[in-house]
N, C-alpha and C positions, 0 to 999 in steps of 0.2 A: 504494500500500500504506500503511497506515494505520500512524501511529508507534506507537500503543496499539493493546493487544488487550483485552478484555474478562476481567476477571476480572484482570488484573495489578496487580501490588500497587506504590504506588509511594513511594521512601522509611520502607515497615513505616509507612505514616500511610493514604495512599489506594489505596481500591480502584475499578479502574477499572470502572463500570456500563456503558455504553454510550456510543459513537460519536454525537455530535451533529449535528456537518457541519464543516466549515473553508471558511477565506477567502482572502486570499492568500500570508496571510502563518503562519497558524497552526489549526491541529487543533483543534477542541472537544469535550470528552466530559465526559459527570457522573460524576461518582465520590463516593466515600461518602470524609468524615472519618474518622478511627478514634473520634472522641469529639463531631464536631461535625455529623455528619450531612452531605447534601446538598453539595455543591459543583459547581462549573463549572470544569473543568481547560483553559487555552489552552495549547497546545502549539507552540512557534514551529518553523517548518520546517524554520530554516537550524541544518544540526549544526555543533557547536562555540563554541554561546555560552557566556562564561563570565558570572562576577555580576556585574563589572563591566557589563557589554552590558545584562544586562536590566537593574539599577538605572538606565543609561540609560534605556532606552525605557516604562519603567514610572514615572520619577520623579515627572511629571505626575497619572498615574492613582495613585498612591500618594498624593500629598498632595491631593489633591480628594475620593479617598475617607474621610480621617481626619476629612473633615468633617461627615461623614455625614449628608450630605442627601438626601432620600427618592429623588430623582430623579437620582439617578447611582451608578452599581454601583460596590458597595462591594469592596475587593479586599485578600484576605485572606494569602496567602503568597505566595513568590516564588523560584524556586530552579533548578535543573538536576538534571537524571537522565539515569542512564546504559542505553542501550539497545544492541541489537546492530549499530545504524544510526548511529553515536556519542554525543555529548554534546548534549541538548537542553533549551533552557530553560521553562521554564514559569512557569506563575503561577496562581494560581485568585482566586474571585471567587464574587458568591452565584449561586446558579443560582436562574434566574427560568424556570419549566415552562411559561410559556406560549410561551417563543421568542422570536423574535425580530417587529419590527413587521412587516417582508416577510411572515411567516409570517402574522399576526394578517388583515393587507392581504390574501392570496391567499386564507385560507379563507374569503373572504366570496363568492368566485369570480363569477358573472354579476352579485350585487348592490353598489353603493357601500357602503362603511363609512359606517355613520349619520350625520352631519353632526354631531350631539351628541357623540358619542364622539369622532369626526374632533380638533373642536375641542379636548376636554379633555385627550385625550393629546400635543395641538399644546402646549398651555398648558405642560403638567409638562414638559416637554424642556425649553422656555423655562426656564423654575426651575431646573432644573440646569443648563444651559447659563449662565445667570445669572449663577449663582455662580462660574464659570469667567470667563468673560468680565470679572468685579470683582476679577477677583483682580490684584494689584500683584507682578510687570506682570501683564497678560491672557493667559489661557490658552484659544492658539486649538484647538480640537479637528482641527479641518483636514479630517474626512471622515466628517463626517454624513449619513449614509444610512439606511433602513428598519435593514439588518442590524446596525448599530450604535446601534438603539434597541432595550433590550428592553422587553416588555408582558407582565404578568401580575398573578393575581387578589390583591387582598389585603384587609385587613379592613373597609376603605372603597371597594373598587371595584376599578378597572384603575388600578392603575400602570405608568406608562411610567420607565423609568431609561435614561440615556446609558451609552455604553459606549464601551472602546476609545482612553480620553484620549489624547494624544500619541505612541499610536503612529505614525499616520501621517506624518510629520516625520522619524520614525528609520527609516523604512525603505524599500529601494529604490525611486525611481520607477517602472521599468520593473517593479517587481511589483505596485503599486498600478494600473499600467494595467492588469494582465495581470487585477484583480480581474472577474468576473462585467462585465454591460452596468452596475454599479452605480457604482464610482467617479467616476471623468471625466464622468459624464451628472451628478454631482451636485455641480460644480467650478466657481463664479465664472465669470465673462468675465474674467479680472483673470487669476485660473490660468493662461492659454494663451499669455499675453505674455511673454515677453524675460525678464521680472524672477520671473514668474511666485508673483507675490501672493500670501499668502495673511493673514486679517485675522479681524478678528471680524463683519463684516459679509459677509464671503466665506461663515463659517457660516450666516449668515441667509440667504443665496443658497441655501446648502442646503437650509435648514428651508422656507426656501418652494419650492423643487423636492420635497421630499417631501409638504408642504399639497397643494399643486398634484396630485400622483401621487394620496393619499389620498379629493382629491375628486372626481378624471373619471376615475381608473385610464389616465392617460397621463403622461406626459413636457412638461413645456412648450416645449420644444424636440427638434424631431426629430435625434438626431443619428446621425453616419455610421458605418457599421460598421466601417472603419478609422480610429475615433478614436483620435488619438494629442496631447500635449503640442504639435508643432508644427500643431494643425490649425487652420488660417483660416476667416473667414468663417461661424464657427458662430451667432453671435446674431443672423440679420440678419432673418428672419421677424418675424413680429407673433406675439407670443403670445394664440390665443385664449382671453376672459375664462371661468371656469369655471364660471360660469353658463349657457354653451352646450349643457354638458353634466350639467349636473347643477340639476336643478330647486331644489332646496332652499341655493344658495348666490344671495345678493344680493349687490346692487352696492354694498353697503360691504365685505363680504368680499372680493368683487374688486379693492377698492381694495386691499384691506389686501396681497392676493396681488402686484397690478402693485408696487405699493413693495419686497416683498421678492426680487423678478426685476426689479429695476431695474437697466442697465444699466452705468450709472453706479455707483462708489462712492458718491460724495457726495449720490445722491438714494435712497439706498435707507437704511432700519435701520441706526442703525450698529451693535446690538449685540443679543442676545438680551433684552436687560430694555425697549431699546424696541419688539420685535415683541411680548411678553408684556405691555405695556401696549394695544397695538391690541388684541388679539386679548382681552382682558380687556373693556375699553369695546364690543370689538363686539356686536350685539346680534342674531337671525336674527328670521326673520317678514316684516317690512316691505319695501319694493322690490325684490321679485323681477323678474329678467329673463326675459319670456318666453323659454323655451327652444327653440332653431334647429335642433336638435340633437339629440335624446338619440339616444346610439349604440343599433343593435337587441340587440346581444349583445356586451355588455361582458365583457373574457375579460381575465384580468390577467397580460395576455403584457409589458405595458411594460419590463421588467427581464428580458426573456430567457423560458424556461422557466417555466411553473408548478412554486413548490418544491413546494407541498400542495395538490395538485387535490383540490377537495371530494367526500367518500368520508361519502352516510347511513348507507351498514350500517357498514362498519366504527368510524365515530364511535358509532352505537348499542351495536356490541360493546364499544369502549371505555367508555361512562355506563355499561354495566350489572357489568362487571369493577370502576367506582371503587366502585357501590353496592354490591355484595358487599366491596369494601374495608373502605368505609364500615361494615358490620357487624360487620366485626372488630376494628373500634376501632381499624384505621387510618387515620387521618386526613389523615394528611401525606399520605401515598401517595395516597389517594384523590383527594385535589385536586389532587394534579401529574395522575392519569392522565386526569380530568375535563377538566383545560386541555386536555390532547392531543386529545380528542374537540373541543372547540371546534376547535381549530383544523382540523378535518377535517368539521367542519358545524354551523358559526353559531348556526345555529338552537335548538341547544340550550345554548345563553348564556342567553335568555332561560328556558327551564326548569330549569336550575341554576346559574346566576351566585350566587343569592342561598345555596345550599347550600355552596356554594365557599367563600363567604365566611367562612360559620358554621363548615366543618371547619378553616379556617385560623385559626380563636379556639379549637380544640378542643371547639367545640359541634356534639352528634350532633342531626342533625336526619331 
């Protein structure tokens, strides 16, 4: 049962719009400002937090956001409400319509994300990540995954923003396993030991387990369905290079992917600013691997479930709903309901990406 219901008001400030999804730790829904429009409300599970708790688990993501770098969600208040389920805390943050990257990842359904795309939204994580990892001391995110990048349209394109700074650290182990096939598939070799590590190259583990997912829609290691904190023996396969599967990556992308799924601490990235240097210098084109490989129906089961099986009418009914928006010199709206349609059939990115862009300047087109 869901903490929020639709249409509740909360603090006389937000009104709740709709139920977004949760994780494992917390509820997401949009809800309107009373004066600022648009937000993204996270809801923590556990009842009975008071401010002291959330300025804990928020401190991170509060002083990373005051920085305001494009590519890290920015987060706007932070508080407790009372419901008939008790005392819950919250926090909001900007709301990005296009979802989350699982979402952006799954609506492409049988075909790979472009390799162009792949690459630039690899880049802009790196950039916010960046600027976490420089900060004195370093600030480890600890659980980078698809659902904790968001992706949506803005006046230059797809922006990708990090999300979720430091919560992971604050909050149960055993709830973070319990998250989706997502967390622990996206966890260092270093994670699973004794001391159970975690670092700013353990992030680059991630980011290159997500590279890796974005370009053959697998996993670069198969893991078990009883994965837990004590499990052995998880890295000892060869990871195949992703060139196997996917025509359009060379063998210096591969290279770039082996160093960020490097076993070792000590031979892999130590940090987001040197994998956004590789991946900056990389160049595509040139020494392609013939392909061994291509799977015949690529289905983007890697993470469990399809969240957004690809749906043309329904994304149609959605384009043709923002265009009558659109008419009414709603604009904002329109390009949030337009993302939604992307994400339920690709295909029409390409026939209004460039309109998105225009209603998000306030230009009718």
């Amino acid at each position: 049962m869901a903490i929020l219901s639709e249409g509740q008001t909360i603090r006389d400030t937000y009104e709740v719009e709709r139920f977004l999804g949760e994780g494992a730790f917390a509820e997401v829904y949009r809800v309107k400002h009373r004066f600022l429009g648009r937000q993204a409300m996270k809801v923590f599970k556990a009842a009975g937090m008071t401010l002291g708790d959330i300025e804990e688990m928020l401190g991170e993501a509060i002083m990373l956001s005051k920085i305001g770098h494009p590519n890290i969600v920015r987060v706007f208040d932070a508080n407790t409400l009372e419901t008939d389920r008790g005392l819950f805390g919250y926090f909001t943050m900007e709301n990005v319509p296009g979802g989350s990257l699982e979402k952006f990842w799954q609506s492409h359904g049988t075909k790979f994300v472009p390799l162009e795309t792949t690459i630039d939204l690899m880049k802009q994580v790196c950039r916010g990540l960046t600027v976490a990892h420089r900060s004195d001391p370093p600030v480890i995110h600890r659980d980078i995954k698809p659902q904790n990048i968001l992706v949506g349209y803005e006046v230059d394109g797809l922006r990708a923003r990090v999300s979720d700074f430091g919560l992971a650290k604050s909050v149960n182990p055993l709830t973070l396993l319990a998250t989706a096939a997502g967390t622990l598939t996206f966890k260092a070799p270093e994670a699973f030991s004794e001391t159970k590590g975690d670092s700013c190259a353990g992030d680059v583990w991630a980011l290159g387990t997500t590279l890796y997912l974005l370009l053959t829609d697998r996993l670069p290691y198969e893991m078990p369905h009883d994965l837990g904190w004590g499990s052995q023996d998880l890295f000892q396969q060869k990871v195949r290079p992703a060139s196997e599967f996917n025509a359009d990556v060379n063998r210096a992308l591969d290279d770039i992917l082996q160093k960020t799924l490097a076993i070792k601490v000590e031979d892999r990235y130590r940090d987001a600013r040197e994998l956004l240097n590789a991946l900056e210098s990389w160049r595509p084109g040139s020494d392609h691997v013939p392909v061994k490989q291509l799977p015949p129906d690529v289905s983007k089961t890697a993470l469990g479930s399809a969240i957004s099986t690809p749906n043309e009418q329904l994304a149609k009914q959605k384009a043709q709903q923002a265009l009558d928006l659109k008419k009414e010199g709603r604009l904002a709206d329109a390009a949030d309901l337009m993302e939604e349609a992307f994400n339920k059939w690709p295909d029409l990115r390409d026939k209004y990406a460039g309109q998105v862009r225009l209603w998000r300047c306030g230009i009718t087109m």
